[in-house]
Backbone as JSON Lines, residues from 0, in Angstrom:
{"i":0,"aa":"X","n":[185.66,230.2,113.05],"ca":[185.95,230.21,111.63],"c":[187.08,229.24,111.27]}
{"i":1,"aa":"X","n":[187.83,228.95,112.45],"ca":[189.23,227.87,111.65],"c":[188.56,227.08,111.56]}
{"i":2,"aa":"X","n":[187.65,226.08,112.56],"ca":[187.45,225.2,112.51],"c":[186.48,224.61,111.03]}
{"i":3,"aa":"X","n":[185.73,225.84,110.35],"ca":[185.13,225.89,109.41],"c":[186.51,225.03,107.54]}
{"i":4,"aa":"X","n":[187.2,226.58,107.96],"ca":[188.37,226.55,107.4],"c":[189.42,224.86,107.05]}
{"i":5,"aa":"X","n":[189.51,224.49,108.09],"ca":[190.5,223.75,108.52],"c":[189.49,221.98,107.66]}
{"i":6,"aa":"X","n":[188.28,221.79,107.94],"ca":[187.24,221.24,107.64],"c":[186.94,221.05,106.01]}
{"i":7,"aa":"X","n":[186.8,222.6,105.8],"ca":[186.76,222.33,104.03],"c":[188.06,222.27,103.43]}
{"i":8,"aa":"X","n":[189.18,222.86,103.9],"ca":[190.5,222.12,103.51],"c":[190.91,221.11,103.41]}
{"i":9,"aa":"X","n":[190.37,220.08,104.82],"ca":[190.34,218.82,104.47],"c":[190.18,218.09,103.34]}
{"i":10,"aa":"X","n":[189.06,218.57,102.96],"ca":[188.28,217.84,101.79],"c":[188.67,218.14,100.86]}
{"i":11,"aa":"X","n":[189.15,219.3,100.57],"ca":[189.57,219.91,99.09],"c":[191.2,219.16,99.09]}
{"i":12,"aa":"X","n":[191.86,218.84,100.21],"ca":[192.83,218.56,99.88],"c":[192.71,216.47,99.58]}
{"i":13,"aa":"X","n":[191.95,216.62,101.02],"ca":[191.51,214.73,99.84],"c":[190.53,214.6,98.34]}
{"i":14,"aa":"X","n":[190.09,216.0,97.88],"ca":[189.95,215.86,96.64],"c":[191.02,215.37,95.31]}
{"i":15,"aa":"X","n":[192.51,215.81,95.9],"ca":[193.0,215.88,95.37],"c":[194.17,214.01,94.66]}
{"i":16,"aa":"X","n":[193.56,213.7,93.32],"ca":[193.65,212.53,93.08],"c":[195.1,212.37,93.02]}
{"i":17,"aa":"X","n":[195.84,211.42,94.14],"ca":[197.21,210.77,93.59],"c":[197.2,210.28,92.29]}
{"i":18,"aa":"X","n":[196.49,209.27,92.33],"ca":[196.65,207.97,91.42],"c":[196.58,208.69,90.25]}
{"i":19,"aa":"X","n":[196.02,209.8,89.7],"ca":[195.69,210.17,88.2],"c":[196.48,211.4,88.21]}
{"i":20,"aa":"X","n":[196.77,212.36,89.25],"ca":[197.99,212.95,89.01],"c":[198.95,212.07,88.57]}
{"i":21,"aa":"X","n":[199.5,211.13,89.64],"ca":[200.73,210.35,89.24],"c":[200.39,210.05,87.99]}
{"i":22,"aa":"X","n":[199.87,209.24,87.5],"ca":[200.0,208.55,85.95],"c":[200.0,209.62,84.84]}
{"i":23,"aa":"X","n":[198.94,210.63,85.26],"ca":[199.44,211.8,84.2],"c":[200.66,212.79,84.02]}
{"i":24,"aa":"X","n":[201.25,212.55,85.18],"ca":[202.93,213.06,84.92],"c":[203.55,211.97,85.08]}
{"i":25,"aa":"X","n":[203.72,210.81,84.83],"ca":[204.22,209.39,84.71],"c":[204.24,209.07,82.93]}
{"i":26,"aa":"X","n":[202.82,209.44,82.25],"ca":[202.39,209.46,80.93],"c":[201.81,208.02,81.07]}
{"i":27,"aa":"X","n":[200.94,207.79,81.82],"ca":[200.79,206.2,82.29],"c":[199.11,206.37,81.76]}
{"i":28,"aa":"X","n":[198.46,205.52,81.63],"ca":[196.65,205.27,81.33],"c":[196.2,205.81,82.48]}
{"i":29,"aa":"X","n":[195.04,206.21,82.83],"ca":[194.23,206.92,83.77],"c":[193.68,205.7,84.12]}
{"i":30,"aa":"X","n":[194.16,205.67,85.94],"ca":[193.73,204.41,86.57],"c":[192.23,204.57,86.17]}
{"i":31,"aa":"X","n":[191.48,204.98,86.15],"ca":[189.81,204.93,86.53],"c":[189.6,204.19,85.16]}
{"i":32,"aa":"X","n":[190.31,204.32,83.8],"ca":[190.15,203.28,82.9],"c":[190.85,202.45,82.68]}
{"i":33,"aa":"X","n":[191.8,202.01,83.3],"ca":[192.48,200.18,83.4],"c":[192.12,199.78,84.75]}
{"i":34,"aa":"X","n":[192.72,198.07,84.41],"ca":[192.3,197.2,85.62],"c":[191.22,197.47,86.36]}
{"i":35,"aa":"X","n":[191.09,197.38,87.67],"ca":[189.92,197.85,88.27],"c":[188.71,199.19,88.01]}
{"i":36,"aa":"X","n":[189.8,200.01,87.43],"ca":[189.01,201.02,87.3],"c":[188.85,202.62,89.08]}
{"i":37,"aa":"X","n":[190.02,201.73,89.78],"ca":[190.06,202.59,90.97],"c":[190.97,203.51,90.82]}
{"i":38,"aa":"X","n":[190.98,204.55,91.26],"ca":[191.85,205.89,91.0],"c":[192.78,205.31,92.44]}
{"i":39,"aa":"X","n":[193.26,203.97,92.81],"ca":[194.11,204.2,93.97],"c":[195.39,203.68,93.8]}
{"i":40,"aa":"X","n":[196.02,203.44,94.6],"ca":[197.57,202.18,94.94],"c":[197.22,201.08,94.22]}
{"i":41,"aa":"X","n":[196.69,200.32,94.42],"ca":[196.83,198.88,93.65],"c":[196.2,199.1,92.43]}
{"i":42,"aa":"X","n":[195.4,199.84,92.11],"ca":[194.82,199.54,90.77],"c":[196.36,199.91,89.52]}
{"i":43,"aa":"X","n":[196.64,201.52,90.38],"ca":[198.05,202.22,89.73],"c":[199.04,200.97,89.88]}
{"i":44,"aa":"X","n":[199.28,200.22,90.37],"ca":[200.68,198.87,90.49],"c":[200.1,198.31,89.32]}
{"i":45,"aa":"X","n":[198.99,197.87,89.16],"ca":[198.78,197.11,87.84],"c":[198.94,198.36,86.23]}
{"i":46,"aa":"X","n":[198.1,199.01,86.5],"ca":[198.89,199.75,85.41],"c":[200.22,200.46,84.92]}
{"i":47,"aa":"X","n":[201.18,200.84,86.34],"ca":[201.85,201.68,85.81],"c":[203.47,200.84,86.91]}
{"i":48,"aa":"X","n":[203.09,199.81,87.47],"ca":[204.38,199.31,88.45],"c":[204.41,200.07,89.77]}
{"i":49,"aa":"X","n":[205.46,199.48,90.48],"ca":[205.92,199.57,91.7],"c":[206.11,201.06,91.91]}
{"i":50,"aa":"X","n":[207.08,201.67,91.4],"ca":[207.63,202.92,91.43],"c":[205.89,203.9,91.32]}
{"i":51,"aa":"X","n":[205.11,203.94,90.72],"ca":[203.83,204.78,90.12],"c":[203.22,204.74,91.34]}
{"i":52,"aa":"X","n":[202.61,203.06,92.11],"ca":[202.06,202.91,93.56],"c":[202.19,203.16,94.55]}
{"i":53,"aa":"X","n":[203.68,203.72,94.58],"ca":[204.58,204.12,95.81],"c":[204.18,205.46,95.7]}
{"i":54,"aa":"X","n":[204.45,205.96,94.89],"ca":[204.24,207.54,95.01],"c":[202.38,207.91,95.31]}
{"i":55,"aa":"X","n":[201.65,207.27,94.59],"ca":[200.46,206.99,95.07],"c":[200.13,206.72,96.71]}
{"i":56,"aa":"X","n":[200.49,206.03,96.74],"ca":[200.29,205.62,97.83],"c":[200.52,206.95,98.81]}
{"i":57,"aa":"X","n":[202.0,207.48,98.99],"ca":[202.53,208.31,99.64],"c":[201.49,209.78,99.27]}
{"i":58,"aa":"X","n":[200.81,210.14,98.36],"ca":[200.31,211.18,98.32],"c":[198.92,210.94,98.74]}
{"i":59,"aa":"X","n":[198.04,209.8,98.46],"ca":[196.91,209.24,99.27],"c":[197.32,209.79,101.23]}
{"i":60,"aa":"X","n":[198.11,208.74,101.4],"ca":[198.63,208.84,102.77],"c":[198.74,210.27,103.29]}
{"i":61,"aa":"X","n":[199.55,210.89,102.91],"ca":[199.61,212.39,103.05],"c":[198.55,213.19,103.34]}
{"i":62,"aa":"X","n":[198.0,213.47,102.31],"ca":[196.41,214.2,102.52],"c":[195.52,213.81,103.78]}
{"i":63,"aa":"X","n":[195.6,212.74,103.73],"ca":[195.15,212.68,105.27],"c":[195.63,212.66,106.5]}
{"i":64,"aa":"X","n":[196.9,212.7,106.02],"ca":[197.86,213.13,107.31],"c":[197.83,214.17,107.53]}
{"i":65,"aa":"X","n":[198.03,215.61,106.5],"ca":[198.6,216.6,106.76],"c":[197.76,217.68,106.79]}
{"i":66,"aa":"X","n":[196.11,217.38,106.82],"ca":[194.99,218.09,107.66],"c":[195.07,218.08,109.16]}
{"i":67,"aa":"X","n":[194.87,217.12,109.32],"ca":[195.17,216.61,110.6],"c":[196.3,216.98,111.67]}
{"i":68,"aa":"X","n":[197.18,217.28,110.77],"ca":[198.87,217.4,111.74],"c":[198.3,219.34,111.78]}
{"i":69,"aa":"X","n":[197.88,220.02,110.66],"ca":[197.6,221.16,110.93],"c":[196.5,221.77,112.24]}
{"i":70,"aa":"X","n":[195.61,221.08,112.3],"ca":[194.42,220.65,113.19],"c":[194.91,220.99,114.85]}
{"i":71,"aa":"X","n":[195.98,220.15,114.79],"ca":[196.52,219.83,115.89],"c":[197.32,220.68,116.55]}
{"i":72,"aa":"X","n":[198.35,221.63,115.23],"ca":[199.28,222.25,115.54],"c":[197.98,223.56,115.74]}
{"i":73,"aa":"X","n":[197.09,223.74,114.95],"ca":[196.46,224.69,115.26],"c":[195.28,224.73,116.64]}
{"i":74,"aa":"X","n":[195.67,223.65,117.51],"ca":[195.02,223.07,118.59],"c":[193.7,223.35,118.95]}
{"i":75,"aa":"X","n":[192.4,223.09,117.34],"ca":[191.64,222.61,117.83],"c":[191.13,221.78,119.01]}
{"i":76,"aa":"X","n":[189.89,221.34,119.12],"ca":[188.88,220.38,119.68],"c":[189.32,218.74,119.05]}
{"i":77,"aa":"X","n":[189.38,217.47,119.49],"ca":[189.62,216.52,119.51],"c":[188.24,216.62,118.07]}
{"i":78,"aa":"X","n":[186.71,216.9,118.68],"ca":[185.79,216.72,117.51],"c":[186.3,217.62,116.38]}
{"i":79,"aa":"X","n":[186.97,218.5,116.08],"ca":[187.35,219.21,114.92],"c":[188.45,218.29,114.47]}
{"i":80,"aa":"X","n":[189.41,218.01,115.65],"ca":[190.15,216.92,114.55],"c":[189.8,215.95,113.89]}
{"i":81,"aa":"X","n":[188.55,215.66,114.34],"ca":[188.16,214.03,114.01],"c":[187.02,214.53,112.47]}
{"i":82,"aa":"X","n":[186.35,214.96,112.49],"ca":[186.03,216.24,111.71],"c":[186.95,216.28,110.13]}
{"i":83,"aa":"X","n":[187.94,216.71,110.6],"ca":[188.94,217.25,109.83],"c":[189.41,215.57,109.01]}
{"i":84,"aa":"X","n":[189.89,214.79,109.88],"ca":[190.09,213.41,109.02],"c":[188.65,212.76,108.6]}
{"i":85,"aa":"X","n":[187.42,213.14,108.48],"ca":[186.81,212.52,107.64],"c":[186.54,213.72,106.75]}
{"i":86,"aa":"X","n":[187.22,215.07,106.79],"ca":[186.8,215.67,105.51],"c":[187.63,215.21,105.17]}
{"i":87,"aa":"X","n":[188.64,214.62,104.61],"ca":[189.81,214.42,103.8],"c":[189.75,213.47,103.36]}
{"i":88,"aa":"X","n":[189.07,212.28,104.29],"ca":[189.25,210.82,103.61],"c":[187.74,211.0,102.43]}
{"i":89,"aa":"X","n":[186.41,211.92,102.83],"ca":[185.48,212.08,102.17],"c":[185.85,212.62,100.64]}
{"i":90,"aa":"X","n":[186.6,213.07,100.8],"ca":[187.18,213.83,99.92],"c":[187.76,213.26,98.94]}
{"i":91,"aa":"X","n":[188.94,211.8,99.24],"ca":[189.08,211.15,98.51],"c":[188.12,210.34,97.86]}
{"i":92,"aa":"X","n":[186.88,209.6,98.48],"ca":[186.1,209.08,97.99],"c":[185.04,209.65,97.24]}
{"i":93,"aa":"X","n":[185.01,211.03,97.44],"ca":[183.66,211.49,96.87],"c":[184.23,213.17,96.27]}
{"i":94,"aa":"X","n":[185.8,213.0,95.41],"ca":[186.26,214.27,95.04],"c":[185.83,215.2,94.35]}
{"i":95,"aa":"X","n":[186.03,216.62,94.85],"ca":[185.81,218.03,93.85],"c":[185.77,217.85,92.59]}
{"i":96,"aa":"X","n":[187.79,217.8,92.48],"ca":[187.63,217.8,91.4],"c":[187.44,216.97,90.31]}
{"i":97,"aa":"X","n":[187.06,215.65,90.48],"ca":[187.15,214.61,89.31],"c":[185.78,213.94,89.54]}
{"i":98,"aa":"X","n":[184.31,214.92,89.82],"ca":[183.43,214.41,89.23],"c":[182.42,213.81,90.57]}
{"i":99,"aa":"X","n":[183.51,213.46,91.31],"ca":[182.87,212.81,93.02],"c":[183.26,211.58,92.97]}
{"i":100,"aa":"X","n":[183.95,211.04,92.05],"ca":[184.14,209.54,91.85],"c":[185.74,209.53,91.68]}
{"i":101,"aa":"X","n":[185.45,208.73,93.06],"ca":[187.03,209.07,93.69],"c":[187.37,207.51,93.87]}
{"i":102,"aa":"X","n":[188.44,207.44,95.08],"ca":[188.88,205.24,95.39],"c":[188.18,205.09,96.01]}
{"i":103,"aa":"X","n":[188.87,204.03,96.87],"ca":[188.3,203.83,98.15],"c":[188.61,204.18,99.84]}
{"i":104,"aa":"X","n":[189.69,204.76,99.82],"ca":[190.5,205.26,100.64],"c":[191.13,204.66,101.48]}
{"i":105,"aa":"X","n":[191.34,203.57,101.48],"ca":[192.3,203.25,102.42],"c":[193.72,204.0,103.07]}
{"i":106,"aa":"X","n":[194.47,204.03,101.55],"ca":[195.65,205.09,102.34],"c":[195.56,206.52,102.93]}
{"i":107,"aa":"X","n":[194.28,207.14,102.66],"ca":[194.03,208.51,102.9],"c":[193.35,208.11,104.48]}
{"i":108,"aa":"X","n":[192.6,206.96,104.6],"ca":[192.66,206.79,105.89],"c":[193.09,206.31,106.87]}
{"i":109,"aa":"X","n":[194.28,205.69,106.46],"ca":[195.4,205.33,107.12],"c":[196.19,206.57,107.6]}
{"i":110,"aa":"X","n":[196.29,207.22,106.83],"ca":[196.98,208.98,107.16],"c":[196.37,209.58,108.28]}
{"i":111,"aa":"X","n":[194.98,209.57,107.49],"ca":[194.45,210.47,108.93],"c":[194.17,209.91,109.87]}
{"i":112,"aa":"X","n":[194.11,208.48,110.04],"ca":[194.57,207.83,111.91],"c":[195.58,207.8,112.14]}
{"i":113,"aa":"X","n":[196.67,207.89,111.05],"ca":[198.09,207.88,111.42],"c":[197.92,209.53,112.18]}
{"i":114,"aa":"X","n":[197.62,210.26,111.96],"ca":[197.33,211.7,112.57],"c":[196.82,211.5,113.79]}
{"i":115,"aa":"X","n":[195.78,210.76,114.06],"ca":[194.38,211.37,115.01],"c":[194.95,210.2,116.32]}
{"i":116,"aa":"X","n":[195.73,209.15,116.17],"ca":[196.44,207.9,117.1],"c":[197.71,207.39,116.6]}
{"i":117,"aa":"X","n":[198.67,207.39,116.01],"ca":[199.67,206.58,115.56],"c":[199.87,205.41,116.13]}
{"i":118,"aa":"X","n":[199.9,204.91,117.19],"ca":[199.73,203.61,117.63],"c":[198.75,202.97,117.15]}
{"i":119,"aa":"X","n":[197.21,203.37,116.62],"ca":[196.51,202.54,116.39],"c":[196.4,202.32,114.45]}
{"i":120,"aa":"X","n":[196.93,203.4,113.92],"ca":[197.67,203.28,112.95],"c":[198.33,202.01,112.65]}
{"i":121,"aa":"X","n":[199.22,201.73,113.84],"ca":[200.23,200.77,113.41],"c":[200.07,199.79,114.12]}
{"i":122,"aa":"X","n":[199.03,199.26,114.69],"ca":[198.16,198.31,114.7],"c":[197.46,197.88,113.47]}
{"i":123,"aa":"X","n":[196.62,198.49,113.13],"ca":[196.14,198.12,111.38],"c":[196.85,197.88,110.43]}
{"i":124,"aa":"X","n":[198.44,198.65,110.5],"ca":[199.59,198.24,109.56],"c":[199.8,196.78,109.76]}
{"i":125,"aa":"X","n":[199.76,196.34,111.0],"ca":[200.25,195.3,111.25],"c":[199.31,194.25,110.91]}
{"i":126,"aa":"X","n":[197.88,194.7,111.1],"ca":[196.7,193.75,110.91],"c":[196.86,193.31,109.51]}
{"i":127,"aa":"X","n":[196.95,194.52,108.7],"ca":[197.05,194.7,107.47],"c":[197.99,193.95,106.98]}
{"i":128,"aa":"X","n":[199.18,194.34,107.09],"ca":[200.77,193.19,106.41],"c":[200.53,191.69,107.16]}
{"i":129,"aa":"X","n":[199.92,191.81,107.88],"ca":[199.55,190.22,108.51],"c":[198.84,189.29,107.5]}
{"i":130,"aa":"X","n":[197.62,189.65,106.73],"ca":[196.64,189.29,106.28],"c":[196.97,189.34,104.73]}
{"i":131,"aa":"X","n":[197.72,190.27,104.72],"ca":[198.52,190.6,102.97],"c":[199.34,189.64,102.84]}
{"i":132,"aa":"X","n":[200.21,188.81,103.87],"ca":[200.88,187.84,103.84],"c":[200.72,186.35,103.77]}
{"i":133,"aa":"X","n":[199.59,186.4,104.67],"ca":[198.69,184.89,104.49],"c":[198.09,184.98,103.59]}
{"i":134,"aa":"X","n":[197.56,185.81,103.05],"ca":[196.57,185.69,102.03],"c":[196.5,185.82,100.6]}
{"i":135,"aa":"X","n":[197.46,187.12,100.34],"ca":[198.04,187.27,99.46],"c":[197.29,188.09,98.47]}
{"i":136,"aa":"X","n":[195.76,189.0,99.36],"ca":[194.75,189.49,98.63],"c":[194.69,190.89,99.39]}
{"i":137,"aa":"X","n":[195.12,191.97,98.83],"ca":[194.64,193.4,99.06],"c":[193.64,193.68,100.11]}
{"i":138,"aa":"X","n":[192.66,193.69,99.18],"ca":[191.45,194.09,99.38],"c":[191.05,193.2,101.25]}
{"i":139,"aa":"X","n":[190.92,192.09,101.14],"ca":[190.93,191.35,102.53],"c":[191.54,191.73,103.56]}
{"i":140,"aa":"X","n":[192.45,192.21,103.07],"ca":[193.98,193.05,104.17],"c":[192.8,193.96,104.45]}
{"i":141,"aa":"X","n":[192.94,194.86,103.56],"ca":[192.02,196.08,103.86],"c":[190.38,196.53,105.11]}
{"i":142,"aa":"X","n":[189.83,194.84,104.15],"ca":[188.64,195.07,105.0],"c":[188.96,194.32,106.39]}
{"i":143,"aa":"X","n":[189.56,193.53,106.58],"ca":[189.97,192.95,107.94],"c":[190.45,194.49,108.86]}
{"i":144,"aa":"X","n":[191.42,195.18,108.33],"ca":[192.09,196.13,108.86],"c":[191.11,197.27,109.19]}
{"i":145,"aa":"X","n":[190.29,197.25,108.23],"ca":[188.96,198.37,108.52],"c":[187.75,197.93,109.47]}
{"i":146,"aa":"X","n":[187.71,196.78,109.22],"ca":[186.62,196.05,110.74],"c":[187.32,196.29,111.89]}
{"i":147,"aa":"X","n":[189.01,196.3,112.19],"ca":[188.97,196.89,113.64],"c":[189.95,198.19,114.22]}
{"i":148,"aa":"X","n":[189.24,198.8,113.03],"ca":[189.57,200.21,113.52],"c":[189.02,200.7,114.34]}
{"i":149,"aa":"X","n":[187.35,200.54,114.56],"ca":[187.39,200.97,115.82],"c":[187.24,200.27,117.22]}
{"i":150,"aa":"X","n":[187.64,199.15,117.23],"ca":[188.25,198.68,118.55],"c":[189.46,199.01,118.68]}
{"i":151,"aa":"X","n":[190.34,199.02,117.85],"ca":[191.66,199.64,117.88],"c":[191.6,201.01,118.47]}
{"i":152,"aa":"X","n":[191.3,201.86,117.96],"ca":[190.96,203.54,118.97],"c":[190.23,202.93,119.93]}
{"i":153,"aa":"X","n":[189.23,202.29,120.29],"ca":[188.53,201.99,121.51],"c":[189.73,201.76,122.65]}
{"i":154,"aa":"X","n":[190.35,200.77,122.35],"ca":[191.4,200.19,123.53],"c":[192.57,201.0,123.17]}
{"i":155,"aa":"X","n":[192.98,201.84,122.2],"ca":[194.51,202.38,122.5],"c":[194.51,204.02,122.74]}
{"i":156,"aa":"X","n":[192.85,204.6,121.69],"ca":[192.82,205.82,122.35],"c":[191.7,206.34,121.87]}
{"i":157,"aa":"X","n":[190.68,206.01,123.41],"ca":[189.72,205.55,124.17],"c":[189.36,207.95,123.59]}
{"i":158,"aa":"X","n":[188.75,208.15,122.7],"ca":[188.63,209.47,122.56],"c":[187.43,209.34,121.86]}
{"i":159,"aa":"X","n":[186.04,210.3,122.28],"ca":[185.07,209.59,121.63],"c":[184.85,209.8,120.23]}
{"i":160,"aa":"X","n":[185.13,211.27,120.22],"ca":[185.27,211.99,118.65],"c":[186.25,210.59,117.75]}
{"i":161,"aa":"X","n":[187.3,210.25,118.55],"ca":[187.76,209.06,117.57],"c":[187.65,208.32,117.49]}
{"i":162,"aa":"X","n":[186.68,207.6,118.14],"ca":[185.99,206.05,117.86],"c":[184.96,206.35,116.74]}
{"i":163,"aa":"X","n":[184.25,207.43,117.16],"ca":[182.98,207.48,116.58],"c":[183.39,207.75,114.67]}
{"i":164,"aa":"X","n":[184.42,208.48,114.67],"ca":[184.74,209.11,113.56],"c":[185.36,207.66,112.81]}
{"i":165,"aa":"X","n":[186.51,206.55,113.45],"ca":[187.21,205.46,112.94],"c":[185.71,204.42,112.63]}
{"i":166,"aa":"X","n":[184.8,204.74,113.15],"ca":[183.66,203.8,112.92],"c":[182.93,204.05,111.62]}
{"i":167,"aa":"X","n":[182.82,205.49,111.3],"ca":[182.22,205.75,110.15],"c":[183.17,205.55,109.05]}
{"i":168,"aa":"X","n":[184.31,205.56,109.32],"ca":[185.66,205.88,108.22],"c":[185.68,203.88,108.02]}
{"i":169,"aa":"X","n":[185.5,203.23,108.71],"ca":[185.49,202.05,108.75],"c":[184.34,201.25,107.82]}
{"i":170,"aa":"X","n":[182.74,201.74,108.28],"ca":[181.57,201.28,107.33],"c":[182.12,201.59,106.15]}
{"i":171,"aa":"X","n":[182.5,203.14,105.54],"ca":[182.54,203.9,104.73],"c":[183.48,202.8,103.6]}
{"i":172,"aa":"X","n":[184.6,202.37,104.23],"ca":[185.33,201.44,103.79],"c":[184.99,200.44,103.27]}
{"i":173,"aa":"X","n":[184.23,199.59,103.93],"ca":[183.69,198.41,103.71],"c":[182.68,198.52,102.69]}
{"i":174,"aa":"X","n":[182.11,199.49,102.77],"ca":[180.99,200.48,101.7],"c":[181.36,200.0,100.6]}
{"i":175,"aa":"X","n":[182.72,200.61,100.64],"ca":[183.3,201.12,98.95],"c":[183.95,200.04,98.58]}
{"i":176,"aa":"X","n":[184.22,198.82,98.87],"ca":[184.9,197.27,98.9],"c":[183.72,196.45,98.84]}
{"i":177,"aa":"X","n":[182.61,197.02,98.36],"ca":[181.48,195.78,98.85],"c":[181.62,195.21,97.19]}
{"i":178,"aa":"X","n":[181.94,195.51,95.69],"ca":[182.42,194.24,95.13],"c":[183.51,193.34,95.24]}
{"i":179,"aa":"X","n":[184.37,193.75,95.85],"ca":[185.25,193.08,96.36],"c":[185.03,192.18,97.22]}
{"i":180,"aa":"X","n":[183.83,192.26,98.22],"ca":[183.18,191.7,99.0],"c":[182.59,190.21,98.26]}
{"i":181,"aa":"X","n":[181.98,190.76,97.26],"ca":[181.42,189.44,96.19],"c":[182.32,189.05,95.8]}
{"i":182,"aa":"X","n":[183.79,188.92,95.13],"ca":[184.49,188.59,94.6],"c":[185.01,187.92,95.35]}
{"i":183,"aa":"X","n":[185.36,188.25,96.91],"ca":[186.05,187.81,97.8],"c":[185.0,186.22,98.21]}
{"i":184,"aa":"X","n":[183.4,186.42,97.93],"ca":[182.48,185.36,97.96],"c":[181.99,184.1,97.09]}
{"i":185,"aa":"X","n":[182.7,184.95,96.67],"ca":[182.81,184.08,95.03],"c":[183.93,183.48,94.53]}
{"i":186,"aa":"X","n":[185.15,183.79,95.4],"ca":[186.28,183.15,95.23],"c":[186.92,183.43,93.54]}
{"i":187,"aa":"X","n":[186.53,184.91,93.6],"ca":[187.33,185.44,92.35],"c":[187.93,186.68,92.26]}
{"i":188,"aa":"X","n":[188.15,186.96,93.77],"ca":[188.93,188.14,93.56],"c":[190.27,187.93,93.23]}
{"i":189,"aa":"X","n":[191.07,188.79,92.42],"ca":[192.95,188.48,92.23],"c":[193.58,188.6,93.99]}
């Protein structure tokens, strides 16, 4: 039964929207109708600044951290943990409560590998601020960083439940970035 438990908590807790909490106790526009139209971190920096994204960000991040850290302390199965971080990141993308139309998750799945490997976490941080720096484009950071997530768990922690799980959390990614994908082809993304 935990493992049941622990599973739909996940999800209910990555249901739960940073970006439109924050702006609605900020008094800021509801990301899903400015700029992009994404309930996440960057869309919230364009509408509402630095200070609005940060906190975004940090509550994205969270939720998928803090299934996971429970998971663990409650010393499931490696597959229940792995389990557990794609109910949460699912959760953000496909939420309870706001309809099913959620971001794209990056920071919620950054959390929950920051949970499930921290080293390979901060490998992708690094992939990530690498590519954010040359490039100077989000989204590219992102999908670069999400193409090797799972070689990253492959070579740093070789667990199958977490390859298999960083692989789907990875398509899933690229999934939800595929106009960005055109934009990025088209040489018109910001």
């Amino acid at each position: 039964m935990t493992p049941i438990l622990l599973i739909v908590g996940a999800y209910l807790a990555g249901s739960v929207s940073a970006a439109i909490i924050t702006c609605r106790l900020m008094g800021l526009p509801d990301p899903r109708s400015q700029g992009s139209g994404n309930p996440g971190a960057t869309n919230v920096l364009r509408v509402g600044g630095k200070r609005a994204a940060a906190i975004t960000l940090a509550g994205d991040a969270l939720k998928g951290l803090l299934p996971v850290l429970v998971g663990e302390w409650l010393g499931v199965t490696p597959t229940v943990l792995a389990l557990t971080a794609l109910a949460a990141f699912l959760g953000h993308l496909y939420p309870l409560f706001f309809g099913f139309k959620g971001g794209k998750g990056v920071a919620t799945a950054f959390g929950a590998l920051t949970a499930l490997a921290w080293p390979v976490a901060l490998a992708l941080l690094a992939i990530w601020l690498m590519m954010a720096k040359l490039f100077h484009i989000s989204s590219l950071a992102a999908l670069t960083a999400a193409a090797c997530a799972p070689l990253a768990m492959w070579l740093l922690r070789p667990e199958p439940a977490y390859i298999a799980v960083s692989t789907v959390i990875s398509v899933l990614l690229i999934w939800r970035h595929r106009s960005n994908i055109r934009k990025l082809l088209a040489g018109t993304e910001a």
